[in-house]
KOLMIZA-269419 format. One record per residue (C-alpha): residue number from 1; residue in three letters; z, x, y. Coordinates in pm, whole numbers, plus 50000, padded with zeros to 5 digits. Layout:
BEGIN
[NUM,"ALA",[Z,X,Y]] ...
***
This chain:
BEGIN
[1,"UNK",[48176,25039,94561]] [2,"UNK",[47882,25272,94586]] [3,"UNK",[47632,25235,94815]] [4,"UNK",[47255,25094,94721]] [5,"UNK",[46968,25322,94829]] [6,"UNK",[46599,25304,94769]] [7,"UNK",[46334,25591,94859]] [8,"UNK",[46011,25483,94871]] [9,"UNK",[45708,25750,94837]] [10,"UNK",[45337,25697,94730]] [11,"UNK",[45375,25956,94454]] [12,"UNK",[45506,26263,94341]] [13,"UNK",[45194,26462,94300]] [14,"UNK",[45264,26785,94439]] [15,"UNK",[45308,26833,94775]] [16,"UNK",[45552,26929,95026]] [17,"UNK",[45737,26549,95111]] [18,"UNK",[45728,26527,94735]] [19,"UNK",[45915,26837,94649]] [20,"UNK",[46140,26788,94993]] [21,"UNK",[46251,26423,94803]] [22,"UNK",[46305,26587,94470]] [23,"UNK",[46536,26870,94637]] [24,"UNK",[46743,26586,94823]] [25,"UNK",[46742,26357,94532]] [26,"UNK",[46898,26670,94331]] [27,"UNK",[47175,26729,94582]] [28,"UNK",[47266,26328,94629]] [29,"UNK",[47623,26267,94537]] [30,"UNK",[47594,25998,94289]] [31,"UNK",[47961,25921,94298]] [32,"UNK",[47901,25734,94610]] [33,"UNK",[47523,25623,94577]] [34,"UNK",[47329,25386,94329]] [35,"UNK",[46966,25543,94388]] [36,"UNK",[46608,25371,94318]] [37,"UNK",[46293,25528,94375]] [38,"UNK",[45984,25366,94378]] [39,"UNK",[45643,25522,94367]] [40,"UNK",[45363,25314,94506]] [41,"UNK",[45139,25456,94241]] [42,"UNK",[45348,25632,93973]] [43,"UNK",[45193,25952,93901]] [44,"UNK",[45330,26314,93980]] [45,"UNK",[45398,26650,93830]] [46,"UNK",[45715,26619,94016]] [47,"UNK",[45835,26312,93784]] [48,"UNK",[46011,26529,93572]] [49,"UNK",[46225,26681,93765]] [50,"UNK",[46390,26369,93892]] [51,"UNK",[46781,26358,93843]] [52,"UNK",[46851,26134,93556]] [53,"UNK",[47060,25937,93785]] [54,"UNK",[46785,25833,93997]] [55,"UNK",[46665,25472,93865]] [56,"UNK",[46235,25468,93907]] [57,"UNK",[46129,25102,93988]] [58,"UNK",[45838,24981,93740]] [59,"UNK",[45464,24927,93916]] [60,"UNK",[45397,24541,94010]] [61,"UNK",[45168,24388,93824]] [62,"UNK",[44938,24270,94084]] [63,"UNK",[44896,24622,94186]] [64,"UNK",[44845,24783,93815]] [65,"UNK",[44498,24528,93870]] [66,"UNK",[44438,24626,94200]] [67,"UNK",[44465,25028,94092]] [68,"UNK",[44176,24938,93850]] [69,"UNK",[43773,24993,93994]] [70,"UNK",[43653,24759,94254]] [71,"UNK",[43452,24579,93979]] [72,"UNK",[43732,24599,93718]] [73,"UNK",[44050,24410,93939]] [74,"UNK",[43840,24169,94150]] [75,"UNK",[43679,24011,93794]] [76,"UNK",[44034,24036,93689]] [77,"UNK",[44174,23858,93985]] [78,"UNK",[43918,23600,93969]] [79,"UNK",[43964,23529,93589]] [80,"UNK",[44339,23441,93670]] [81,"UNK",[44268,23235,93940]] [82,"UNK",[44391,23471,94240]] [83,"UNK",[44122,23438,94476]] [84,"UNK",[44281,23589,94749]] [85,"UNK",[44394,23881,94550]] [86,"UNK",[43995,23939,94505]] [87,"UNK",[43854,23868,94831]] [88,"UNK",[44145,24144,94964]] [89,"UNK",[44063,24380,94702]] [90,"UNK",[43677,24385,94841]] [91,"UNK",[43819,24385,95135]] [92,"UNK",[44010,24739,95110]] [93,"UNK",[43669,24921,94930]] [94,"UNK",[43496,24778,95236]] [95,"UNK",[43720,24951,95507]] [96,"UNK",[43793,25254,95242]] [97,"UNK",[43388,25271,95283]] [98,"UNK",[43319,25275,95626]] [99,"UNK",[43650,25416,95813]] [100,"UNK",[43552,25791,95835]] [101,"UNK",[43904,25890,95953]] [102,"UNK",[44155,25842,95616]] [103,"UNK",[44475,25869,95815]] [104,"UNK",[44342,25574,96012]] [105,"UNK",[44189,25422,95703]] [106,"UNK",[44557,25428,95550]] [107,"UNK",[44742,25235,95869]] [108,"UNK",[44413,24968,95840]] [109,"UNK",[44446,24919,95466]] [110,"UNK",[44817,24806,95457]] [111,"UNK",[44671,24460,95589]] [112,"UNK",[44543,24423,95239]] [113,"UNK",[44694,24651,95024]] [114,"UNK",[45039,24461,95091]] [115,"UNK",[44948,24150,94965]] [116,"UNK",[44914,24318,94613]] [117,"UNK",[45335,24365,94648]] [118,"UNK",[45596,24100,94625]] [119,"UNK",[45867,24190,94852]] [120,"UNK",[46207,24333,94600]] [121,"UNK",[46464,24078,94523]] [122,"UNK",[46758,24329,94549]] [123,"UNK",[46900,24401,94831]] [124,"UNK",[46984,24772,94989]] [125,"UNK",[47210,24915,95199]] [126,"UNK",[46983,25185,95300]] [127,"UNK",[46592,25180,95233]] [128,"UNK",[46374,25544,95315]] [129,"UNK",[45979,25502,95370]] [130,"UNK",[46029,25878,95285]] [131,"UNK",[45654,25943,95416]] [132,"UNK",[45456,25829,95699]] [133,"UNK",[45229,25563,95675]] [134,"UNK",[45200,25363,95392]] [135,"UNK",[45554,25413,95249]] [136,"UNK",[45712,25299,95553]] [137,"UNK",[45481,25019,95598]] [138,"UNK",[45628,24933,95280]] [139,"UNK",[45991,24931,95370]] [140,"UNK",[45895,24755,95665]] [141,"UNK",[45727,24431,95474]] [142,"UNK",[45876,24413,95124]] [143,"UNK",[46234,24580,95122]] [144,"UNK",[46580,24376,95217]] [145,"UNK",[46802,24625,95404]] [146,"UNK",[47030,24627,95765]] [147,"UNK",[46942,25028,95749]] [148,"UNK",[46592,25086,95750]] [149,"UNK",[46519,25490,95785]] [150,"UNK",[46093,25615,95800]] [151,"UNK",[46120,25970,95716]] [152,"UNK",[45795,26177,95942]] [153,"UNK",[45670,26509,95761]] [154,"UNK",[45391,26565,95995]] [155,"UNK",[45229,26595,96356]] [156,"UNK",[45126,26262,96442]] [157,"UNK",[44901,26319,96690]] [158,"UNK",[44719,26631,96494]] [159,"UNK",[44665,26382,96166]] [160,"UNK",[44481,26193,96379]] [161,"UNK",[44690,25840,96335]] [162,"UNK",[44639,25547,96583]] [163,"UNK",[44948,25592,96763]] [164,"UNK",[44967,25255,96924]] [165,"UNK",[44977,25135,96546]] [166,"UNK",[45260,25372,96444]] [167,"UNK",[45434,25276,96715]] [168,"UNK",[45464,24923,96635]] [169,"UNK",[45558,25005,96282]] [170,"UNK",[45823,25224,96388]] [171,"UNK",[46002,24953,96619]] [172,"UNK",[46131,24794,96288]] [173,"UNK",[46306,25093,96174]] [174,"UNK",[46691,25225,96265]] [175,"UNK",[46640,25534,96235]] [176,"UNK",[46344,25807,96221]] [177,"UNK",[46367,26142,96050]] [178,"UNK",[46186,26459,96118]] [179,"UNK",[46166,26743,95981]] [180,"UNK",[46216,26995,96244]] [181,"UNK",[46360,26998,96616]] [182,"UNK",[45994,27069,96752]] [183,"UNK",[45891,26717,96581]] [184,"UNK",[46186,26565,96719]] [185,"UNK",[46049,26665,97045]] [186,"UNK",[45700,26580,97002]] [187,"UNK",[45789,26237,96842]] [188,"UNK",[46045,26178,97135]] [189,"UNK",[45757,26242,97411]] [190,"UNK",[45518,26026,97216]] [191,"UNK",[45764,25755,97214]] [192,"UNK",[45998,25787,97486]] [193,"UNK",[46177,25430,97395]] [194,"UNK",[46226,25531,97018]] [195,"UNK",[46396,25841,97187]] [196,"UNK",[46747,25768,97029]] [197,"UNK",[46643,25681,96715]] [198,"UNK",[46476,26003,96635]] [199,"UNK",[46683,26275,96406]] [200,"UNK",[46572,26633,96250]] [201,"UNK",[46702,26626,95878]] [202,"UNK",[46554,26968,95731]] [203,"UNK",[46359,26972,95401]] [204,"UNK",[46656,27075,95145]] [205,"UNK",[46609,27355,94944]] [206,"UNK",[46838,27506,94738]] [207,"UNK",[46805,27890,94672]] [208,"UNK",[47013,27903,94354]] [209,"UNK",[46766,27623,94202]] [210,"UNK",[46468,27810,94363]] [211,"UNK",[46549,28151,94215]] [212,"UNK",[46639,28014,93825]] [213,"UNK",[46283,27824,93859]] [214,"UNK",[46166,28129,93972]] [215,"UNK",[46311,28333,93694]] [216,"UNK",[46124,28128,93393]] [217,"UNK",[45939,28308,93153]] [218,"UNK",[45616,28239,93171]] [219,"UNK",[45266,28450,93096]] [220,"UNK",[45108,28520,93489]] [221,"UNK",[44734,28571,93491]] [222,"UNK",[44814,28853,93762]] [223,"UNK",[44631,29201,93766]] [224,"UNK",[44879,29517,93858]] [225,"UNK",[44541,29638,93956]] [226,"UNK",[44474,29369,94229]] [227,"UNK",[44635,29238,94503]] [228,"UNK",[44743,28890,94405]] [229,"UNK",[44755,28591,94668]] [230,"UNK",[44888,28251,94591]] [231,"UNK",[44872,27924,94762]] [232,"UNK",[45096,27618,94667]] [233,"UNK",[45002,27302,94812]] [234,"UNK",[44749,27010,94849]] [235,"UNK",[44379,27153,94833]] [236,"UNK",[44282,26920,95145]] [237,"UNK",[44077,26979,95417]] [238,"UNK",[44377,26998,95641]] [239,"UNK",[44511,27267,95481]] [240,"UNK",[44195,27497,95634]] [241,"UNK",[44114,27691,95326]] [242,"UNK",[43768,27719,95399]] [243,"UNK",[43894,27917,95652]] [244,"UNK",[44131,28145,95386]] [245,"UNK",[43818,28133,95149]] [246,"UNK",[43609,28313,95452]] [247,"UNK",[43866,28573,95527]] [248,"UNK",[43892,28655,95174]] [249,"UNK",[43514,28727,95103]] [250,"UNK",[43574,28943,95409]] [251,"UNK",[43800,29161,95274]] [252,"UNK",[43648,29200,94934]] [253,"UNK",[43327,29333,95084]] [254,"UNK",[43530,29550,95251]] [255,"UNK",[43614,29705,94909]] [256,"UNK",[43984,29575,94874]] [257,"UNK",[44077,29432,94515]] [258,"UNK",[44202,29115,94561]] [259,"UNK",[44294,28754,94383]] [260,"UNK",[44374,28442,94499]] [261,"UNK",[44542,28180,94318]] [262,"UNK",[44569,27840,94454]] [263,"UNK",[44801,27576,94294]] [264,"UNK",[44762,27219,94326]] [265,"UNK",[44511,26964,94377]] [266,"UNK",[44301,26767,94630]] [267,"UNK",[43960,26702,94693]] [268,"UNK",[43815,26992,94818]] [269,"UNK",[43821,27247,94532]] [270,"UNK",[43478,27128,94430]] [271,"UNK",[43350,27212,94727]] [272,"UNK",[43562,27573,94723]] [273,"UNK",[43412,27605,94382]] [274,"UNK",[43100,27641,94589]] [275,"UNK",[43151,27849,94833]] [276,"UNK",[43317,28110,94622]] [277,"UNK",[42999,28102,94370]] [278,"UNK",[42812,28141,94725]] [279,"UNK",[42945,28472,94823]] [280,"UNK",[43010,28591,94459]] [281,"UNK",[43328,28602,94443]] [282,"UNK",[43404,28320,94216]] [283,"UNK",[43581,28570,94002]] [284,"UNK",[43836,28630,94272]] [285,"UNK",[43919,28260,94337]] [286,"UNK",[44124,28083,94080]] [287,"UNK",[44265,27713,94085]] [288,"UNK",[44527,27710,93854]] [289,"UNK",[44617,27295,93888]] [290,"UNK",[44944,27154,94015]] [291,"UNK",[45227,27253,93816]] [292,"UNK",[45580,27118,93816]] [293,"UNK",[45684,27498,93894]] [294,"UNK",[45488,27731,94116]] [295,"UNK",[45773,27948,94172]] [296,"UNK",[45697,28241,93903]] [297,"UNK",[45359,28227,94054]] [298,"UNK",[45458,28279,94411]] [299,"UNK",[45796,28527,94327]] [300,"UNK",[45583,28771,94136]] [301,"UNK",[45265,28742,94426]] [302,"UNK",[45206,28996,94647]] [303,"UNK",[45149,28767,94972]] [304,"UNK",[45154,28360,95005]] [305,"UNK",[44876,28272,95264]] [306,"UNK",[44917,27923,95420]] [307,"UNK",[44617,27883,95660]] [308,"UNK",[44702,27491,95774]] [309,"UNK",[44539,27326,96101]] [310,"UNK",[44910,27168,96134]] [311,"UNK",[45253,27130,95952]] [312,"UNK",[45541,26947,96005]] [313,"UNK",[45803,27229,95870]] [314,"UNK",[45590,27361,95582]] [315,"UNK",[45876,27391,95290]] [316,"UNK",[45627,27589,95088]] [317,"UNK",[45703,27858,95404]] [318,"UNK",[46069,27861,95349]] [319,"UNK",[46048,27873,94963]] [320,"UNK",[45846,28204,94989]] [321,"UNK",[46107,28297,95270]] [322,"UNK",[46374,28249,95032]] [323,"UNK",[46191,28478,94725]] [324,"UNK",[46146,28754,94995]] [325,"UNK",[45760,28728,94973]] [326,"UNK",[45499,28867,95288]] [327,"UNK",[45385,28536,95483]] [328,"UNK",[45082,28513,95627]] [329,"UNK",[45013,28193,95792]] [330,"UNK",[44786,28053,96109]] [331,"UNK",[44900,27955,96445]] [332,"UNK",[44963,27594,96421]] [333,"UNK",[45220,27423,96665]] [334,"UNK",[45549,27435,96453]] [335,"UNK",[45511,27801,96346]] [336,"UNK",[45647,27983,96537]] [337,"UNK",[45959,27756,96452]] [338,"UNK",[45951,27924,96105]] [339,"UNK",[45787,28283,96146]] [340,"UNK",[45833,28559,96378]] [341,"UNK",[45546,28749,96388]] [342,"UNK",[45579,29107,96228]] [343,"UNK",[45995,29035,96132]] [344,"UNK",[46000,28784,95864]] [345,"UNK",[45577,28730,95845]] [346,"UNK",[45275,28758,96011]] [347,"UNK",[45072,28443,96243]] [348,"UNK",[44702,28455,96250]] [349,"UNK",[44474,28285,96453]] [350,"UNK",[44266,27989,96322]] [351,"UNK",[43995,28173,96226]] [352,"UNK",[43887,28372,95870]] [353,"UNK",[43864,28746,96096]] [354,"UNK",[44253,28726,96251]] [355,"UNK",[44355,28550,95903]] [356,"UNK",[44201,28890,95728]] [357,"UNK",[44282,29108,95952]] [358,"UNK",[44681,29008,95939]] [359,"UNK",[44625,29006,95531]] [360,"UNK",[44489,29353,95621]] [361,"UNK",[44806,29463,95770]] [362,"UNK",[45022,29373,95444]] [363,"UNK",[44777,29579,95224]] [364,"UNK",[44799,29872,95476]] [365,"UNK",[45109,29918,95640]] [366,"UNK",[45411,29944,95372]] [367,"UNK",[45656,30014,95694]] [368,"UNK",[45523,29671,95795]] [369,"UNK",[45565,29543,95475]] [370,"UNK",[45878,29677,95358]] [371,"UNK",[46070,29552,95689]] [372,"UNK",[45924,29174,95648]] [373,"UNK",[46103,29202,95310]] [374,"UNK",[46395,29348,95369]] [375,"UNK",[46433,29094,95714]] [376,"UNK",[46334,28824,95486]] [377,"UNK",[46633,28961,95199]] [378,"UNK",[46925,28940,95486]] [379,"UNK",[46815,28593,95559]] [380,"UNK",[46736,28413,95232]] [381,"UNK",[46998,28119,95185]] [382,"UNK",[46932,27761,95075]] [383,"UNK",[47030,27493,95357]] [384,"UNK",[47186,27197,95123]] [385,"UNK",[47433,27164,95412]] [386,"UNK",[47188,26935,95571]] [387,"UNK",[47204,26611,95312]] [388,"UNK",[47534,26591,95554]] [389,"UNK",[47316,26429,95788]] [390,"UNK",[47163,26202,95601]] [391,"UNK",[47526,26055,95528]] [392,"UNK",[47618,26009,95816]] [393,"UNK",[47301,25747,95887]] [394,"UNK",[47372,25613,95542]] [395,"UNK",[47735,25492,95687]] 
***
């Protein structure tokens, strides 16, 4: 009989957890599972790509209200007689309104926001919060299962979460996944008596999947004249591409030709928008939108720049590993865990003078360039080996 699982993930806007659960989801053997996924709000350029095996749970009702504006779902709540429903649903805009820190604001608003779910009839013999936070708060409270697994894609300490919080959540879980041995680490010193618990399960990529996504046809705004630099992720402040922005406009005043692309979405392009129109160079800076698949983008790019105050293990890194494309990223704690400066890409500081003066290097130094290539060439394989791990928790 095959095995009942549910994944459990706020969306599948793009991102990297998102794309990490689409790559797994694709390698699943569905000879042996029954899979569910449910989105807490179901949106995502990543629906698509789904396997058609994978069965996505519809949205509760009480939550299709309480997606609605503030005025919109407590009117409605009141008009049906769910008091409650309404007094929570002020409730959350009040704490959404005055907690300044959102990863904080997230762990707080489960206290409302669950009541909005009724907990899933069916039972499961394996349930994944497959991000931190709300997902697993989810599994936690409203899923049936002897084999509850909260998957971690990030620092915990450097997204500034309550820890004390997280910690109680975690206790109900029986097993925790990272996604990288330094994470395992970290997470083990943070919580010394979840020590056992804690696993590293790799994002899964596949490089034959990569490269035929790669390969599509499509028309590329790029200029042969320019050099093109592409960024595939969340536009969030997190991400520090203020800081990317900065070493940019440095480098064009220095006289170099250059583009940068950015795909995906978040809420600071507005404010990028800006600043590029600020230092006239809004005609350099392009946000292209979150697409289903970056990859032509980023294979036929002359460098991918990741400038992030932190990462988990940034899959976005080992795609462009994998299409043998110049790195540039900054010095946050896990990166040296996926870059070796000047072999397979180069680590800048957190700052917009060492992140241009490392772009600098690519654009000047083909011996430099060519050997981060041809390093990156001998080592490009896909690691779909490690879904093996995930079985063995699953039995």
């Amino acid at each position: 009989m095959k095995k009942k699982l549910l994944f459990v993930i706020p969306s599948l806007r793009i991102g990297g957890a998102e794309k990490s659960l689409v790559n797994l989801l694709t390698e699943l053997d569905y000879t042996k599972y029954d899979v569910d996924a449910l989105l807490l709000t179901p949106v995502g350029e990543l629906i698509c790509l789904l396997p058609k095996e994978v069965n996505v749970l519809p949205i509760q009702d009480n939550f299709k209200i309480f997606s609605q504006s503030l005025l919109s779902s407590a009117l409605t709540f009141l008009s049906k007689g769910k008091f409650n429903l309404a007094f929570y649903r002020i409730c959350f805009a009040i704490l959404n309104r005055i907690e300044k820190n959102p990863a904080i604001c997230e762990q707080k608003s489960w206290k409302y926001v669950k009541h909005f779910y009724h907990t899933i009839s069916k039972e499961y013999d394996a349930a994944i919060g497959y991000l931190e936070k709300t997902s697993t708060y989810f599994v936690r409270d409203k899923v049936i299962s002897k084999n509850k697994i909260a998957w971690i894609h990030t620092d915990l300490e450097m997204a500034k979460l309550d820890l004390k919080r997280e910690h109680q959540n975690l206790l109900y879980f029986n097993h925790i996944v990272t996604v990288s041995v330094n994470l395992v680490e970290k997470l083990q010193k943070v919580f010394p008596d979840l020590e056992s618990k804690i696993i590293s399960i790799e994002n899964i990529i596949s490089k034959r999947a990569l490269v035929n996504l790669a390969n599509e046809k499509i028309s590329l705004p790029y200029s042969k004249e320019n050099f093109n630099i592409v960024y595939v992720g969340r536009i969030a402040k997190e991400k520090g591409l203020f800081n990317a922005l900065d070493a940019i406009n440095l480098l064009i005043k220095k006289g170099y030709k250059i583009n940068w692309y950015l795909i995906g979405w978040g809420d600071q392009e507005s404010l990028l928008i800006t600043k590029s129109k600020d230092y006239e160079i809004e005609n350099n800076v392009h946000f292209l939108g979150a697409m289903s698949n970056p990859y032509p983008y980023l294979k036929n790019a002359d460098l991918f720049l990741l400038t992030s105050f932190y990462e988990g293990k940034s899959i976005a890194i080992e795609e462009a590993k994998l299409l043998a494309k110049p790195i540039v990223i900054t010095n946050f704690t896990t990166a040296k865990s996926q870059i070796n400066h000047l072999e397979n890409g180069l680590i800048a500081e957190m700052n917009p003078e060492s992140i241009a003066n490392n772009i600098e290097v690519i654009l000047k130094d083909q011996v430099v360039k060519i050997k981060i290539i041809k390093n990156l060439e001998k080592s490009a394989k896909g690691n779909e080996s490690e879904i093996d791990k995930l079985y063995k928790i699953f039995n």
